[in-house]
TIRO-2110 file (N, C-alpha, C; in Angstrom, 1 decimal):
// TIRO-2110
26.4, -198.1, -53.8, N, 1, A
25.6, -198.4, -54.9, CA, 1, A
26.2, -197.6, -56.1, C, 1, A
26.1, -198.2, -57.1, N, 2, A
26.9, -197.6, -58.3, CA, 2, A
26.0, -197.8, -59.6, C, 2, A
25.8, -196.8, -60.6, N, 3, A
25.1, -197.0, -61.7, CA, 3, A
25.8, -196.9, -62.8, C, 3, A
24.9, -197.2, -64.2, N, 4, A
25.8, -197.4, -65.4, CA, 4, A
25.1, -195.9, -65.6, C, 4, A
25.5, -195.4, -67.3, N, 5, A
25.2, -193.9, -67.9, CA, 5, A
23.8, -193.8, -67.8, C, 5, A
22.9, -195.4, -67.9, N, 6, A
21.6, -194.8, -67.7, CA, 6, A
20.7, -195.0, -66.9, C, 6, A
21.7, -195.0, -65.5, N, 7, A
21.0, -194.6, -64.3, CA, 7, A
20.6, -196.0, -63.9, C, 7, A
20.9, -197.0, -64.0, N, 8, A
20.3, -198.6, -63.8, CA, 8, A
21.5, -199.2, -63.0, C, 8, A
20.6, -199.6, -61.7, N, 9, A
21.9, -200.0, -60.8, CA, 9, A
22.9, -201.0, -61.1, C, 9, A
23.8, -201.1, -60.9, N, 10, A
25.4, -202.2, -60.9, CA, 10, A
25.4, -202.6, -60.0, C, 10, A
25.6, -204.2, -60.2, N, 11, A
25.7, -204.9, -58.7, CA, 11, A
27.0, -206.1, -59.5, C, 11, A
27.6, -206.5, -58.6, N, 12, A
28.6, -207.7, -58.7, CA, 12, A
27.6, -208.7, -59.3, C, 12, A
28.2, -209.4, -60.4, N, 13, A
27.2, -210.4, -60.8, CA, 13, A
26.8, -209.6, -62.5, C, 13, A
26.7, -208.9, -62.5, N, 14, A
26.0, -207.7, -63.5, CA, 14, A
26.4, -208.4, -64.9, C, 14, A
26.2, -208.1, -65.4, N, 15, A
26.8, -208.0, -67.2, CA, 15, A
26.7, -206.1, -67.5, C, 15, A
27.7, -206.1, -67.9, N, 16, A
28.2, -205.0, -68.3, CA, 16, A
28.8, -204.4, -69.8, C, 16, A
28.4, -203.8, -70.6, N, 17, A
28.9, -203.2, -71.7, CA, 17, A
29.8, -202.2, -71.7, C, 17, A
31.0, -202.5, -71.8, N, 18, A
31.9, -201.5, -71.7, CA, 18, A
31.9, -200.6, -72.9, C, 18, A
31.5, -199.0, -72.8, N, 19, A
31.4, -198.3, -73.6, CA, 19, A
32.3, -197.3, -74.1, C, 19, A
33.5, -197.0, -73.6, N, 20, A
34.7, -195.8, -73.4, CA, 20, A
35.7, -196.7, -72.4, C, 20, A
37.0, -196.2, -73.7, N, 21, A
38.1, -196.6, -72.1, CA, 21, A
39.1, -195.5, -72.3, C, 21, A
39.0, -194.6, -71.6, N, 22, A
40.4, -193.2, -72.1, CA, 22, A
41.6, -193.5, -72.7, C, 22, A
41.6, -193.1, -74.5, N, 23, A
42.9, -193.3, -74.9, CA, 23, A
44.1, -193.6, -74.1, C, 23, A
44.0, -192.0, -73.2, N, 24, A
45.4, -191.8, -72.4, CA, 24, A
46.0, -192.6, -71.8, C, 24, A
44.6, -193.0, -71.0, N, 25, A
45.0, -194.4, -70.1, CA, 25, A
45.3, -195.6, -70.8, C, 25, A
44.6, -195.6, -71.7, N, 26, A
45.1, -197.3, -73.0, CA, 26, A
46.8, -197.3, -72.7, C, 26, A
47.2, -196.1, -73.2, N, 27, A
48.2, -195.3, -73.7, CA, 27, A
49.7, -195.4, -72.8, C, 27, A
49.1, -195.6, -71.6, N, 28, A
49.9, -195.8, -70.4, CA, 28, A
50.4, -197.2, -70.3, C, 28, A
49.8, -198.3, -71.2, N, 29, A
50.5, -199.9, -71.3, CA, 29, A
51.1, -199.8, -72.1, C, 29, A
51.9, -201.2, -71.5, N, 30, A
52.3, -201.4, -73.0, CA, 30, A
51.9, -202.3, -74.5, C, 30, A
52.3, -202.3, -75.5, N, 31, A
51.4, -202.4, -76.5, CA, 31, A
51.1, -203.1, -76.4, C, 31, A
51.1, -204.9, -76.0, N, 32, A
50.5, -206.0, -76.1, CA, 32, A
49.2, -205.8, -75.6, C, 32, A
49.4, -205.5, -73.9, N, 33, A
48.6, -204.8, -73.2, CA, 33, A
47.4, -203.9, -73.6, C, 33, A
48.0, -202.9, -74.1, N, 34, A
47.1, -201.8, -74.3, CA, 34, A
46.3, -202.1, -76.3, C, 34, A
46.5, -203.2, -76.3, N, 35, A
45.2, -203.9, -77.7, CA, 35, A
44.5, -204.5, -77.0, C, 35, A
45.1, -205.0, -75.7, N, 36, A
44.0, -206.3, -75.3, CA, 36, A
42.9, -205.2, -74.5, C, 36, A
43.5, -204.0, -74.2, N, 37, A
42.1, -203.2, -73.5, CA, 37, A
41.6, -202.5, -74.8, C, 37, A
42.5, -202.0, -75.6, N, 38, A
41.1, -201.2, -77.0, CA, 38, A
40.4, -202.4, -76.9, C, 38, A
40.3, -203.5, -77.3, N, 39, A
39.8, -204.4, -77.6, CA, 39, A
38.1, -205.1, -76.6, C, 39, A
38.5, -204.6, -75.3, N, 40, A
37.7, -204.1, -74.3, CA, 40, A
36.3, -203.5, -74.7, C, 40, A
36.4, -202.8, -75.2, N, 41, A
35.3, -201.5, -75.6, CA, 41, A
34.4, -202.3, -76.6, C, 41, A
33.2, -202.5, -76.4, N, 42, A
31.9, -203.2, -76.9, CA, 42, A
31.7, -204.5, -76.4, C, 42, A
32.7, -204.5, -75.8, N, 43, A
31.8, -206.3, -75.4, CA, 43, A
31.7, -206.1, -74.0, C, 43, A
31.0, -207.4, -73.7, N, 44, A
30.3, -207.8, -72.3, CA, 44, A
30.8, -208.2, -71.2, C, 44, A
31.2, -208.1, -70.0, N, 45, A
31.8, -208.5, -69.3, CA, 45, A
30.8, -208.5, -67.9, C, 45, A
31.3, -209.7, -67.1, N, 46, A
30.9, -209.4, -65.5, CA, 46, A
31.3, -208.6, -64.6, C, 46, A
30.5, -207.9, -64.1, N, 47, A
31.3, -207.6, -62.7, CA, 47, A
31.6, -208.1, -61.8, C, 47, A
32.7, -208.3, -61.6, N, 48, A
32.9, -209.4, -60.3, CA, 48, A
33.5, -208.5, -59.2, C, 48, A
33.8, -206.9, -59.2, N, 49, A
33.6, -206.3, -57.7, CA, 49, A
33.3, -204.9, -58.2, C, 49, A
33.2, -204.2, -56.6, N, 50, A
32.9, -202.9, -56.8, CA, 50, A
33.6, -202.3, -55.7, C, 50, A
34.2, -200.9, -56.0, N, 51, A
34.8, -200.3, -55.3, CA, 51, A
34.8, -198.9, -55.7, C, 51, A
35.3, -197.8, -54.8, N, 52, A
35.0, -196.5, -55.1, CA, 52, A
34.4, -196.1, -56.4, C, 52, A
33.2, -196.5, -55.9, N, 53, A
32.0, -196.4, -57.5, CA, 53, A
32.2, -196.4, -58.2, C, 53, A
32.9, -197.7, -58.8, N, 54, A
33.2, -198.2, -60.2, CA, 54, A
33.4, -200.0, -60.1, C, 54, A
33.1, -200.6, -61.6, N, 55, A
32.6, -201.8, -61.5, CA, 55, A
33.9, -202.3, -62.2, C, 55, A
34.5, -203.7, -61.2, N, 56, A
35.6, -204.1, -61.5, CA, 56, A
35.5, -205.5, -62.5, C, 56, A
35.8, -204.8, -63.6, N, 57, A
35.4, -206.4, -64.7, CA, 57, A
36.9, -207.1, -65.2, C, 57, A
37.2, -207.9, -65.9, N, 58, A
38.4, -208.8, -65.9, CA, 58, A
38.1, -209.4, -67.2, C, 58, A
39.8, -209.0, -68.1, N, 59, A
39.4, -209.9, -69.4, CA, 59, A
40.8, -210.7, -69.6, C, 59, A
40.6, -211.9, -70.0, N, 60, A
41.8, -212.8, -69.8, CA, 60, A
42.3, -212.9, -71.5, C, 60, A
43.8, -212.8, -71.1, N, 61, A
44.4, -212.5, -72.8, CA, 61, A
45.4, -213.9, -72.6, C, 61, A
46.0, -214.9, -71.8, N, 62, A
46.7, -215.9, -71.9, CA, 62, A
46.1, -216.8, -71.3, C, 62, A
46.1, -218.2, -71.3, N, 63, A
46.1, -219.3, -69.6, CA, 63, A
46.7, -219.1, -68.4, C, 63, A
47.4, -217.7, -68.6, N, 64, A
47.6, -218.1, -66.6, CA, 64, A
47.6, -215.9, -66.6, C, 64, A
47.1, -215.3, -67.7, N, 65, A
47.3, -214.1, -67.6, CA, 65, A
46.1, -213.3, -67.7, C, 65, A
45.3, -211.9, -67.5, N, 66, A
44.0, -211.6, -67.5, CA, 66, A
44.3, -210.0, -67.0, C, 66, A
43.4, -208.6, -67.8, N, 67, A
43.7, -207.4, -67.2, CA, 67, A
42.6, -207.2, -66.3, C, 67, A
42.5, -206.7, -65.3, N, 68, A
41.2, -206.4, -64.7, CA, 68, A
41.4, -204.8, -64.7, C, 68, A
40.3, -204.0, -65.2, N, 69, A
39.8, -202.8, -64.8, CA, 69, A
38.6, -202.1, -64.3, C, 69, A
39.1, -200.8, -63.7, N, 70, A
37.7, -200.5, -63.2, CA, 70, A
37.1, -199.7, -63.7, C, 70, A
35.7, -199.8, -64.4, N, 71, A
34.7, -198.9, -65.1, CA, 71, A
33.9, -197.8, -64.5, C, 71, A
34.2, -196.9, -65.0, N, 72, A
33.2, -195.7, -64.6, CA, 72, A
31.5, -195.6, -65.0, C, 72, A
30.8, -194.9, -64.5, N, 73, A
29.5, -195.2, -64.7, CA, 73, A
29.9, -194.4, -66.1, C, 73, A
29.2, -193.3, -66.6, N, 74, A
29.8, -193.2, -67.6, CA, 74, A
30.0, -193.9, -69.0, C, 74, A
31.4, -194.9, -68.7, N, 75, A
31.6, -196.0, -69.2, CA, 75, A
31.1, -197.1, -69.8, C, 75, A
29.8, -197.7, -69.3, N, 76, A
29.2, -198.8, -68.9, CA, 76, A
28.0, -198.6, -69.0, C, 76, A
27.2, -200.1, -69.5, N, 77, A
26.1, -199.7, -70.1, CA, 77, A
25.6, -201.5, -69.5, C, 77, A
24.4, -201.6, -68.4, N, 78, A
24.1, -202.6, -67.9, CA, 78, A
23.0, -203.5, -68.8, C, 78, A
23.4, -204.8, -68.9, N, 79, A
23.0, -205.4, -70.2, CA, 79, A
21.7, -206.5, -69.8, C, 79, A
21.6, -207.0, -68.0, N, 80, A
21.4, -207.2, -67.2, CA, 80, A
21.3, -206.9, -66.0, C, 80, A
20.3, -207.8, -65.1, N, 81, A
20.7, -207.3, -63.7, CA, 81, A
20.8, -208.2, -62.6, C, 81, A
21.1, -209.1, -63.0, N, 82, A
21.4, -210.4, -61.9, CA, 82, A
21.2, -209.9, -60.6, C, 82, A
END
């Protein structure tokens, strides 16, 4: 079981607000890449899994290309609860 910062459970299915993504880590792509995740931060996404307590969401930047990352509670701010 996994929660967002305010304590409200995350489940697969979820809508999620992605609230923080670590520079550092942005920092670690490369540039095309690393706009398409700044770009991450305030919008909504699903969770479509979960694993070592964090919620795995997916944002598509081409027709056959898409980043997926995994959100820390922290992070994430549940908009829903499917």
């Amino acid at each position: 079981m996994i929660f967002d910062k305010n304590n409200n459970e995350v489940k697969i299915g979820s809508m999620i607000k992605v609230l923080f993504i670590d520079p550092g880590f942005i920092s670690t792509f490369p540039r095309r890449e690393a706009r398409i995740i700044k770009k991450m931060v305030g919008k909504t996404f699903e969770v479509v899994d979960i694993e070592h307590e964090k919620a795995l969401v997916t944002q598509p930047f081409d027709m056959l290309n898409s980043i997926s990352l995994f959100i820390d509670s922290e992070e994430m701010e549940l908009i829903n609860d499917n």
